[in-house]
N, C-alpha and C positions, 0 to 999 in steps of 0.2 A: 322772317315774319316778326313783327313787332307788340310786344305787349305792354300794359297799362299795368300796372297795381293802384288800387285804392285801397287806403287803411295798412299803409304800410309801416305801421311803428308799432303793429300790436304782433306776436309770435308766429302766426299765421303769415303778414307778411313778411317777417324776415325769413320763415321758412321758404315764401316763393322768391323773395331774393335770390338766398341760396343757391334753389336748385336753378331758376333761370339766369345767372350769371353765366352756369356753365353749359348751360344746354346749345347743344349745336345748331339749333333751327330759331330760336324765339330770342331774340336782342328785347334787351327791356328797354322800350323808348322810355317810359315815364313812371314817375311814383306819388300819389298824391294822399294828401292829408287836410285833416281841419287846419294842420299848425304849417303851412309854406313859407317857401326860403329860408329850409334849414335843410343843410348837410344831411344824408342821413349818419352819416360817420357818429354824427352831433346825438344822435337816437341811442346807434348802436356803436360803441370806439372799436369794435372786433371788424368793424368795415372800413375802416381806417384805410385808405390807399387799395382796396380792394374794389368797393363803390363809390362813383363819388359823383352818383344824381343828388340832385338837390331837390326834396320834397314842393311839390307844385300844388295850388289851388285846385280843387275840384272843380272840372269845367267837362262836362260830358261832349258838349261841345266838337270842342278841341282835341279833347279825346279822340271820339271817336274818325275824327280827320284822319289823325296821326296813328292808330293802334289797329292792329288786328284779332287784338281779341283784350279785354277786360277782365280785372280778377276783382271780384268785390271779397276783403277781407274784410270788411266793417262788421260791425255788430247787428246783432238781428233789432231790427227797429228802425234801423236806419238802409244797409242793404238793398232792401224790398225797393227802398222809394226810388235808390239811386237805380235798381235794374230798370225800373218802368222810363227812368231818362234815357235809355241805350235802347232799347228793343224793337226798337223802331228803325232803327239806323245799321251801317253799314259795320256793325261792328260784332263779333262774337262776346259773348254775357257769362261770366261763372261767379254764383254766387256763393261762395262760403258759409252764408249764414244759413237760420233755418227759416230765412221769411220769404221760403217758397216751397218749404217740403210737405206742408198742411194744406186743407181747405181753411177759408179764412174762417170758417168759427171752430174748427179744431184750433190754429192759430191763437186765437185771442182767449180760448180758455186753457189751453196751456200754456202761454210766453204771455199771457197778460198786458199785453199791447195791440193796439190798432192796426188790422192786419191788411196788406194791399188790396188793391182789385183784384176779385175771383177770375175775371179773363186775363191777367197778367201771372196769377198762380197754374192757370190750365195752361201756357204756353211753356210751362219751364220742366226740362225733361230731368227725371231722379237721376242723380249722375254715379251709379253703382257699377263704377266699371267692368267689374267681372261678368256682370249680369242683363246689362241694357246698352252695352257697345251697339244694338243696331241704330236705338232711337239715338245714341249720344252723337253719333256720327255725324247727322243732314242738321242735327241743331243748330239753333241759333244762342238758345239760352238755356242752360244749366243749371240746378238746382241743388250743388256740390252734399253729399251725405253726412250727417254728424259723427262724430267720433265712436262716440259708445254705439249706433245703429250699424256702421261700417264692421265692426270689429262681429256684433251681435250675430249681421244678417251673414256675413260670410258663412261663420258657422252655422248657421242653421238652415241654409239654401237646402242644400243637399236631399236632407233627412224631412224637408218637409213638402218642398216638390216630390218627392216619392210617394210623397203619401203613407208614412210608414210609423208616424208617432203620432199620440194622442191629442184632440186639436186643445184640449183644457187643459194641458200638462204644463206648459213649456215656462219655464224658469230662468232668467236671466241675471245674473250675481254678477255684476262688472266694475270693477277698480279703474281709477285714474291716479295721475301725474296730478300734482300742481298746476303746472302749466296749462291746464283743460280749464283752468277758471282764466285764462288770461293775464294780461298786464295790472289790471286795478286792482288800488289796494283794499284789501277786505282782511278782517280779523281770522277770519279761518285759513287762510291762505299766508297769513302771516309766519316767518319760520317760526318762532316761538309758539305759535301754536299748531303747525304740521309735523315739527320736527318730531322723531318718535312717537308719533300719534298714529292713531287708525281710526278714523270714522265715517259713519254713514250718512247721507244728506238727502233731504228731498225725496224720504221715504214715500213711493207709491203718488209720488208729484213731477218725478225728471218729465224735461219737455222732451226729450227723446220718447219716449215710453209710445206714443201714438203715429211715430214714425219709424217703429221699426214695426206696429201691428199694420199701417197702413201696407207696408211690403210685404209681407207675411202674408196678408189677405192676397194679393195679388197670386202668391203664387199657390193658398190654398185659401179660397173661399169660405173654409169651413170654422177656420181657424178661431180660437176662443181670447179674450185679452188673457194678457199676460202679466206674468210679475216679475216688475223690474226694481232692481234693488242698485245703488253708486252709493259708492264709498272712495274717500280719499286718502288715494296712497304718498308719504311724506318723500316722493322722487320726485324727483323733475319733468321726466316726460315718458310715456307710456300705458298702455292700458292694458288689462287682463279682462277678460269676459267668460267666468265660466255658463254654460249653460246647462239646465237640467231639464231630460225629455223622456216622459215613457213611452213605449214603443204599440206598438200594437200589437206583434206576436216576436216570436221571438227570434235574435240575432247575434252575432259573436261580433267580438273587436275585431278582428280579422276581415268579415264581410262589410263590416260599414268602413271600415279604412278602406277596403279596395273601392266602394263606392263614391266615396270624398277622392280618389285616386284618377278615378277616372273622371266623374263630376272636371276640376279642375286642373286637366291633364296639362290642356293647352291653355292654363292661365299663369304665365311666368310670376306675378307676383304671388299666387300662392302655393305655401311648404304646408304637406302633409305629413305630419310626423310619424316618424312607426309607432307598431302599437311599440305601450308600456316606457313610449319616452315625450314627455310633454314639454312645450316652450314657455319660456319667461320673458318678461318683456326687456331686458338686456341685451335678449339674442335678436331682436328686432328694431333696437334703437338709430335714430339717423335713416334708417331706411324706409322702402316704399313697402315692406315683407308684410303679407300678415301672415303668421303660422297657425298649425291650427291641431291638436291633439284630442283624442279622445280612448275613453273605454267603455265597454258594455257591461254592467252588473246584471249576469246574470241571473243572484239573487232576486234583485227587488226589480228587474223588470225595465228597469232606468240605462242611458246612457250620459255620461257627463263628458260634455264638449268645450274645448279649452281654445279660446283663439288669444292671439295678442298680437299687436299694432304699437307703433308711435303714434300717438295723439295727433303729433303740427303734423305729418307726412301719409302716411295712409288713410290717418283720418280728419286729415285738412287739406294741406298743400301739395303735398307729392299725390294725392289720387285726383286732384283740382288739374296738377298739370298731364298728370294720367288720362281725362277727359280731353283736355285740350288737345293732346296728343293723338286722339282718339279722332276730334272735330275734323282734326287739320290732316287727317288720315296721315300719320307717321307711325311705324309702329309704336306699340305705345309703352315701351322701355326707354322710350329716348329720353336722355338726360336723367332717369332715375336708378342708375345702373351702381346707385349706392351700397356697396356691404357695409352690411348691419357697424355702428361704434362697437368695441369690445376693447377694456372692460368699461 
């Protein structure tokens, strides 16, 4: 099978580079950009004799002749428009961005841009692998999950399809990589001011925040907004997500590990860690893993749940080609059968 990339020079796509170079089933026909006829070598010199497509005009077109399936790695704002040119046609649609994880006026008061057509939002299925493999399957177009909601909702599936935590409680504390703001350059992103640094952004404004309430509601109606707090961590790539949830009566570490144990028996991408040993995001870098740790305080009532992810691959590229894997019914390890970088 043959796939497309667009927006192939920003870390998203060279993550789908990556892993489709090597994947067994999906040859990359093509890779396109604003900037055509240039090498991508020319982008990235680590592709040097490894890839040696040459960035192509965005021509949906053409595309979709040649491609069996599309990755939009573009930025949200743009995305959106390029889906609505594919979805018509005979071609499968993943979009990376988030201009199709909203309704459009959720859209346009969190991401502050002009949001697509509402019937081109209601055709795109939430691409949460662990969670929506049936609708992801018959798709046509995909609606790839953001970074911080991937790492968020994993953890807190569990314990809130149970019905078993406070629907007002629930606390979300999630760290990033550098890399989660992209290629451009911006002052806060700059090493000079990441490096040995820790800070918070977009307190109680991330456009995440109403996409991972929008899931939550799903699988519990009752559900209350939440507080979502990001902060920028001075690594390169990776995310932490603790979460904090009180329960409604009471529980041990022991029973809700077995219940996360079972929850995600048959989900090969996810490690449930024993009690009293939690993951960092080193032990998950490069791969498609998200781990996931927690404990019950029995004191105060609370349980605090730890998940962690790579940013470009769980929570970009590698769960984009996890759905496609998914579309094209293969199982859906093919090609991400990466152990974690260490050190």
């Amino acid at each position: 099978m043959k796939a497309s990339i667009i927006g192939t020079t920003g870390y998203g796509g060279a993550e789908l580079l990556r892993i489709l170079n090597q994947h067994p089933e999906f040859d990359i026909q093509s890779i396109h950009s604003t900037r055509d006829d240039l090498p991508i070598w020319h982008e990235y010199p680590h592709l040097y004799n490894v890839i040696d497509n040459t960035l192509q005009a965005i021509d949906p077109e053409k595309i979709a002749l040649k491609a069996d399936v599309v990755f939009l790695a573009t930025p949200s704002g743009i995305s959106g428009e390029l889906a609505g040119k594919f979805v018509d046609k005979d071609i499968k649609v993943i979009d990376l961005s988030g201009d199709l994880r909203l309704d459009a006026n959720q859209y346009q008061q969190w991401y502050k841009k002009e949001p697509v057509n509402q019937a081109l939002i209601n055709k795109a299925v939430y691409g949460l692998s662990e969670w929506n493999s049936e609708e992801i399957q018959p798709a046509h177009l995909i609606s790839n999950p953001g970074c911080y909601p991937t790492a968020a909702l994993l953890s807190l599936a569990p314990v809130i399809k149970e019905d078993i935590v406070q629907v007002d409680s629930i606390i979300v504390d999630a760290k990033s990589g550098i890399s989660g703001a992209g290629r451009s350059l911006s002052r806060s992103s700059s090493f000079s001011e990441a490096n040995e640094n820790f800070s918070a952004y977009k307190v109680n404004q991330h456009q995440h925040t109403p996409e991972i309430e929008k899931q939550l509601h799903k699988w519990n109606e009752n559900i209350q907004p939440i507080t979502f707090t990001t902060q920028l961590l001075p690594i390169t790539r990776g995310i932490m997500a603790t979460s904090y949830v009180k329960l409604k009566e009471s529980y041990t570490s022991p029973q809700l590990l077995e219940l996360y144990e079972q929850t995600y028996n048959s989900c090969p991408f996810i490690r449930i860690r024993p009690e009293n040993n939690y993951p960092s995001v080193k032990e998950v870098a490069g791969s498609n893993y998200c781990d996931i740790g927690m404990h019950v305080d029995e004191r105060t009532g609370r349980v605090t749940i730890i998940s962690v992810i790579d940013n470009l691959m769980k929570g970009a590229a590698g769960q984009a080609v996890q759905n496609a894997n998914i579309m094209f019914g293969m199982n859906e390890t093919t090609g991400l059968n990466f152990i974690p970088l260490y050190p």
